[in-house]
C-alpha positions as a Python dict, from the first residue, in 0.01 Angstrom:
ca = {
    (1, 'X'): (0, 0, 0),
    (2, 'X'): (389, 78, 46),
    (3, 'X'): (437, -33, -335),
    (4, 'X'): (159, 188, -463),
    (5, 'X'): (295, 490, -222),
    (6, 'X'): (661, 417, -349),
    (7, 'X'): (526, 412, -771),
    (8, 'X'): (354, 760, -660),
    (9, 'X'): (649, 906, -492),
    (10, 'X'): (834, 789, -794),
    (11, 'X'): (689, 931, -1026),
    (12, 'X'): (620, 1273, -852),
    (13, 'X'): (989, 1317, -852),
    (14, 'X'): (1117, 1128, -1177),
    (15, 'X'): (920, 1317, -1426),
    (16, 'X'): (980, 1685, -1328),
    (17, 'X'): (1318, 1597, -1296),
    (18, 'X'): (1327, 1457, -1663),
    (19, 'X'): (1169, 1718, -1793),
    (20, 'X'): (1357, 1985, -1581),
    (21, 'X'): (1700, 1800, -1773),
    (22, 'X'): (1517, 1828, -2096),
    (23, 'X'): (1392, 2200, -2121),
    (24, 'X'): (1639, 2385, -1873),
    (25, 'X'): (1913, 2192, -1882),
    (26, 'X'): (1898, 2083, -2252),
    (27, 'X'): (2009, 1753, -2186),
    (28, 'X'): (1948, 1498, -2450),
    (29, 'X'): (1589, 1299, -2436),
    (30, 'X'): (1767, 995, -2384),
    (31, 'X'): (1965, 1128, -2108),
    (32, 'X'): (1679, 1280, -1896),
    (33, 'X'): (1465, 963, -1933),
    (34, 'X'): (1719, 743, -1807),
    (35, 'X'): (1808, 981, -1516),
    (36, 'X'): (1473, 1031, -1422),
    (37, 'X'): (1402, 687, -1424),
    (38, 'X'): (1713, 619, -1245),
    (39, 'X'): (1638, 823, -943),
    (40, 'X'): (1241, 728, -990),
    (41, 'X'): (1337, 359, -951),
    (42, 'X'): (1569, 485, -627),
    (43, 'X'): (1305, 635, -445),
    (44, 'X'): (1082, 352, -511),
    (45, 'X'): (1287, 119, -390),
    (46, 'X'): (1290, 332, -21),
    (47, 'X'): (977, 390, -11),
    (48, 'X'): (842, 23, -136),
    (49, 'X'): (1073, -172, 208),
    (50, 'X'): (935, 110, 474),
    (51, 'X'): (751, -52, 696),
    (52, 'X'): (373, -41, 713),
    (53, 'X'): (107, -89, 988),
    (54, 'X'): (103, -437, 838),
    (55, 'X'): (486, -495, 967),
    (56, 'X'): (438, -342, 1315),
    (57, 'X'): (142, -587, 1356),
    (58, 'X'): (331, -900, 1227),
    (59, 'X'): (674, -754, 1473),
    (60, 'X'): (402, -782, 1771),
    (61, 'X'): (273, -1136, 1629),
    (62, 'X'): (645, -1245, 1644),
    (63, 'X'): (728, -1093, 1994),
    (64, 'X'): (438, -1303, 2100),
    (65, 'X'): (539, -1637, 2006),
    (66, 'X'): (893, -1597, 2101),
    (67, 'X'): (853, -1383, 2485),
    (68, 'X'): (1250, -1530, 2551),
    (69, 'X'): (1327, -1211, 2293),
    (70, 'X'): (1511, -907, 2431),
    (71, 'X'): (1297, -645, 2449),
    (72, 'X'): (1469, -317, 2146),
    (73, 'X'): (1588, -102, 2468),
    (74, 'X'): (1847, -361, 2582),
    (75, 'X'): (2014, -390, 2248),
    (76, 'X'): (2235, -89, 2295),
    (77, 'X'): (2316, -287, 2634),
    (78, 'X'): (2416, -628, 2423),
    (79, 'X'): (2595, -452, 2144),
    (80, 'X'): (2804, -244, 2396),
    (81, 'X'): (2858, -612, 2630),
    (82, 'X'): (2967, -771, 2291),
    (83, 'X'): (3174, -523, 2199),
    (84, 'X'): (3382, -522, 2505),
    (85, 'X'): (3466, -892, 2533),
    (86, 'X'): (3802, -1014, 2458),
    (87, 'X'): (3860, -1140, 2125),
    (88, 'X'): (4161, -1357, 1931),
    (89, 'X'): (4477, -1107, 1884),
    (90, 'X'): (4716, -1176, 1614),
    (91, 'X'): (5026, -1257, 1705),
    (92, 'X'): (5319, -1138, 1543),
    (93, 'X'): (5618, -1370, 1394),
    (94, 'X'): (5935, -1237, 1578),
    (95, 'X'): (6164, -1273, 1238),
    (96, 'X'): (5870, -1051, 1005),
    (97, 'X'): (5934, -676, 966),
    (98, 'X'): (5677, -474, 942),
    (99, 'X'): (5631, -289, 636),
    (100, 'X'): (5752, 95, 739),
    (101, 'X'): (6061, -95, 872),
    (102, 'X'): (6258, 104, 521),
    (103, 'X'): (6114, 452, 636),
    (104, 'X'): (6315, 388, 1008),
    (105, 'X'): (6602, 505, 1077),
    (106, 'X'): (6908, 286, 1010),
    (107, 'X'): (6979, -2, 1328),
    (108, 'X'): (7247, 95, 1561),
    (109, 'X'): (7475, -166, 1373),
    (110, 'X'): (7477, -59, 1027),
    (111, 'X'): (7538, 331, 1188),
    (112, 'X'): (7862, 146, 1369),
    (113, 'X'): (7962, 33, 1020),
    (114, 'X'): (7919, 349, 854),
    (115, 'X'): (8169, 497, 1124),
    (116, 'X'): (8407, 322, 1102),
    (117, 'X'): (8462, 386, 721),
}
C-alpha cells in the first residue's frame, strides 16, 4: 500500500512540476523530464519506507517475543547514560607541536636572542 501511495504522491508532484519547467519556465523538454522525475523518484522513495499499519503490527509481534527489550521511553535515558561514560583520551606525545605552534608568539629564548643582537 506504501509503494502504491509513494507512485501516487510521485506523480502528483513530478508532472506539474515538469510541465511548470516546460511552459513557464521554458526549460528544455529534456531538462523538465529529468527534474521531474528526479524529485518524483525522491518523494517516492519517502513515502515508499514510511511505515504502515503492517510495521506497527510486526514492531508489537517483535516486542512480544523479545519482553527483555527496553521499552522507546527509556532510550533518551540510555543514550544520555552512554553518553556520559568515560571513554579512551588521546594522549599527546610531549616532543609533537601542535599545528598553530607558527601563529604563537616567539618562546622566551629566541626573544633573549633577538636582544641581545
Amino acid at each position: 500500500m506504501q509503494r502504491v501511495r509513494g507512485l501516487v504522491t510521485a506523480t502528483i508532484v513530478g508532472v506539474p512540476l515538469a510541465m511548470f519547467l516546460f511552459f513557464w519556465l521554458h526549460a528544455t523538454r529534456e531538462f523538465a523530464v529529468l527534474a521531474g522525475f528526479g524529485i518524483g523518484l525522491a518523494i517516492f522513495a519517502v513515502v515508499a519506507t514510511g511505515n504502515g499499519a503492517q510495521d506497527a503490527a510486526s514492531d508489537a509481534a517483535w516486542r512480544a517475543a523479545a519482553p527483555d527489550l527496553p521499552p522507546v521511553s527509556d532510550r533518551v535515558i540510555m543514550e544520555r547514560n552512554q553518553a556520559s561514560m568515560p571513554g579512551l583520551e588521546k594522549q599527546r606525545r610531549p616532543g609533537v607541536r601542535s599545528h598553530g605552534s607558527r601563529d604563537r608568539a616567539p618562546s622566551a629564548a629566541a626573544s633573549q636572542e633577538a636582544e641581545s643582537r
